[in-house]
C-alpha positions as CSV (number, residue, x, y, z in Angstrom):
1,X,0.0,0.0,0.0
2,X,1.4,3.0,-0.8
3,X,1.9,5.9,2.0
4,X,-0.5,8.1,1.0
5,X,-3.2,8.5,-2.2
6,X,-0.5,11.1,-3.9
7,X,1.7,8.5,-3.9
8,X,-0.1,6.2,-5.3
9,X,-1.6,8.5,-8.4
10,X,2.3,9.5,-8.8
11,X,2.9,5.8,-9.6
12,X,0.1,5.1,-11.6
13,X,0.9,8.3,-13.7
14,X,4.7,7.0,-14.1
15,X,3.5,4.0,-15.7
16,X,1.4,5.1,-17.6
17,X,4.4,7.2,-19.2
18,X,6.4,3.8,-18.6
19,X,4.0,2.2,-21.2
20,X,3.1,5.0,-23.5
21,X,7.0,5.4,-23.9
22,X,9.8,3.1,-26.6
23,X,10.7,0.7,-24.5
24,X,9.1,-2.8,-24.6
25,X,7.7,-3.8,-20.9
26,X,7.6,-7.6,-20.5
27,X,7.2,-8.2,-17.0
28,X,7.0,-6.9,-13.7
29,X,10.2,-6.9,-13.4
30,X,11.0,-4.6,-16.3
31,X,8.6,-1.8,-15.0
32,X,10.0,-1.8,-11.4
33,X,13.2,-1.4,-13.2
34,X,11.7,1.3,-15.2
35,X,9.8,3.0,-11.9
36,X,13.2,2.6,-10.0
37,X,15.3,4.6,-12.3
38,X,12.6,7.6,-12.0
39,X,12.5,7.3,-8.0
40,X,9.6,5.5,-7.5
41,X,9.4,3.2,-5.0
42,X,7.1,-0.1,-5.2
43,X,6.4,-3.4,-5.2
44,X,5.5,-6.7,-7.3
45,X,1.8,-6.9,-5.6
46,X,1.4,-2.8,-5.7
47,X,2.3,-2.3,-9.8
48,X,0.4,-6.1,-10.0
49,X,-2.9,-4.1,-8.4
50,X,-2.2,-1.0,-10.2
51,X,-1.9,-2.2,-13.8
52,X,-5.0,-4.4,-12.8
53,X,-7.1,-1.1,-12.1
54,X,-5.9,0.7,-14.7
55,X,-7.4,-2.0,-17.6
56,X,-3.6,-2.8,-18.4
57,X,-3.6,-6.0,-20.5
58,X,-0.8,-7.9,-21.5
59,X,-0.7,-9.2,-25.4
60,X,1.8,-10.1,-27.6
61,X,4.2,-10.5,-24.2
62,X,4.0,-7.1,-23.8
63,X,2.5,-4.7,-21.5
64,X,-0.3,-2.5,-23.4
65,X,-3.2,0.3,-22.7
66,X,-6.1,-0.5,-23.9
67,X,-7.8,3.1,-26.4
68,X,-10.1,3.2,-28.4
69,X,-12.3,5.8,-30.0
70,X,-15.2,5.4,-30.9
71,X,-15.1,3.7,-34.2
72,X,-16.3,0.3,-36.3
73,X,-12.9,-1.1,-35.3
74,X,-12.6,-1.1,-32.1
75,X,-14.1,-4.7,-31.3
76,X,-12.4,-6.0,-34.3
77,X,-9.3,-5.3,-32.4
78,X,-10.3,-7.3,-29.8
79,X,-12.4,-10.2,-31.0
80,X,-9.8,-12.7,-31.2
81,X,-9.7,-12.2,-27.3
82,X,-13.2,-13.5,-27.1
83,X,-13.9,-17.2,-26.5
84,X,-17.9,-17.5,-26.5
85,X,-20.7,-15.4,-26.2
86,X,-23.4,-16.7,-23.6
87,X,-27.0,-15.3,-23.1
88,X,-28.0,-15.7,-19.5
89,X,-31.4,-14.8,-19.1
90,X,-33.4,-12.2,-21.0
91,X,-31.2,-9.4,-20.0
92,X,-27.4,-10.8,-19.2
93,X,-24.7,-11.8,-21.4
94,X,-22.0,-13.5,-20.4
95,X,-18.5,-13.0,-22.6
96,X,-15.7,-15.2,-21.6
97,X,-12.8,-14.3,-22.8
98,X,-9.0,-15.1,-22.8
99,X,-7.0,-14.7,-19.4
100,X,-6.2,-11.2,-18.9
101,X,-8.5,-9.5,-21.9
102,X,-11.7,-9.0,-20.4
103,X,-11.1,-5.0,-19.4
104,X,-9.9,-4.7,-22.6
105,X,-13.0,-6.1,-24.5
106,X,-15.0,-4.6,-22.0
107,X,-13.2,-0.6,-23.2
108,X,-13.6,-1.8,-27.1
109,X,-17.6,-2.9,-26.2
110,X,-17.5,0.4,-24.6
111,X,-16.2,2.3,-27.0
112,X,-19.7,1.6,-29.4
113,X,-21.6,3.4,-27.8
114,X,-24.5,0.8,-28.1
115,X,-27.8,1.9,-27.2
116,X,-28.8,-1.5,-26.1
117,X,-26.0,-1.6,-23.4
118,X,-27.8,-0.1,-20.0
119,X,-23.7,-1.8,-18.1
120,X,-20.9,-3.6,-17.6
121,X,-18.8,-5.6,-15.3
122,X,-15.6,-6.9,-16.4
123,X,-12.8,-9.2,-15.0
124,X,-9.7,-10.5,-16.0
125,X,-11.5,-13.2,-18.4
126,X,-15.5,-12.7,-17.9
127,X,-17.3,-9.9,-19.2
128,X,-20.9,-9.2,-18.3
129,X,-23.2,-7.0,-20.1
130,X,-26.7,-6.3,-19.2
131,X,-29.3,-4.8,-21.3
132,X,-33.1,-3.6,-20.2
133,X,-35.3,-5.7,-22.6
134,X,-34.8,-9.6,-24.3
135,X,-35.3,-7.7,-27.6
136,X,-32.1,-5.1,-26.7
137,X,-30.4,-8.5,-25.6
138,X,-31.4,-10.0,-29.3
139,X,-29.8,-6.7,-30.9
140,X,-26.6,-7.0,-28.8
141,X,-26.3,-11.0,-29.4
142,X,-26.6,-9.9,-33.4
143,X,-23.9,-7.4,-33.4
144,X,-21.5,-9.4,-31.6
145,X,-22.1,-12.0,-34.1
146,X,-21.4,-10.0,-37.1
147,X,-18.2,-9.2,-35.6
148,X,-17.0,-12.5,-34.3
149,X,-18.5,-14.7,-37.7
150,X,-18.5,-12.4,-40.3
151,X,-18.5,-15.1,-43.2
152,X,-21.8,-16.5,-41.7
153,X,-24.1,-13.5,-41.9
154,X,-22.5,-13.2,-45.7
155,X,-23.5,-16.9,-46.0
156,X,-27.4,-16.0,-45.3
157,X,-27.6,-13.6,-47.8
């Protein structure tokens, strides 16, 4: 735990820098490295919990920040992250998704703007996304299956 909440916001503001900067971060280990040569004092579980609550995902062995304006893309980026799509009940869905890119595909979901989306609640692998009626829940279910099977709308046509 850091001393105080300055502290804290000091170190999640340096690595944020860290990451937005040249150098590839691979590990823990690199970004104490990387916090240790600007003064900052932490440890494994602190920089663990911070990337954690700031949506930092880790693809390609590589530490990254999930953006995304809003834009057709955005889930593209992201759908190989997704395992399956689950409706659970009339007004929950349940995305599972890879271990550590369920923030990140919960920022891209974000990103649309859906009307059909009334929240979220993401975790490292499980995404859930509520909606207010089963037809809003149908709309959502369609979407996300244009973007994650593409070839089998065309094949309806």
């Amino acid at each position: 735990m850091p001393k105080t909440r300055d502290e804290q916001t000091r170190r999640r503001k340096e690595i944020l820098n860290i990451l937005n900067g040249h150098d590839r971060i691979e590990s823990l280990d690199d970004l104490l490295v990387q916090l240790e040569t600007r003064r900052i004092e932490a440890s494994k579980s602190s920089v663990s919990r911070d990337l954690k609550d700031l949506a930092i995902i880790r693809v390609n062995g590589r530490y990254q920040i999930p953006t995304w304006d809003r834009d057709d893309r955005a889930m593209q980026r992201v759908d190989d992250f997704i395992k399956k799509v689950i409706p659970s009940g009339p007004y929950l869905t349940v995305v599972l998704c890879y271990p550590g890119a369920g923030r990140a595909v919960a920022a891209a979901l974000k990103s649309q703007e859906w009307e059909e989306i009334t929240g979220m609640v993401a975790d490292d692998d499980t995404l859930f996304v509520s909606t207010a009626h089963t037809y809003d829940q149908k709309l959502l279910l369609g979407k996300l299956k244009r973007i994650l099977d593409p070839d089998s709308v065309r094949r309806k046509v």
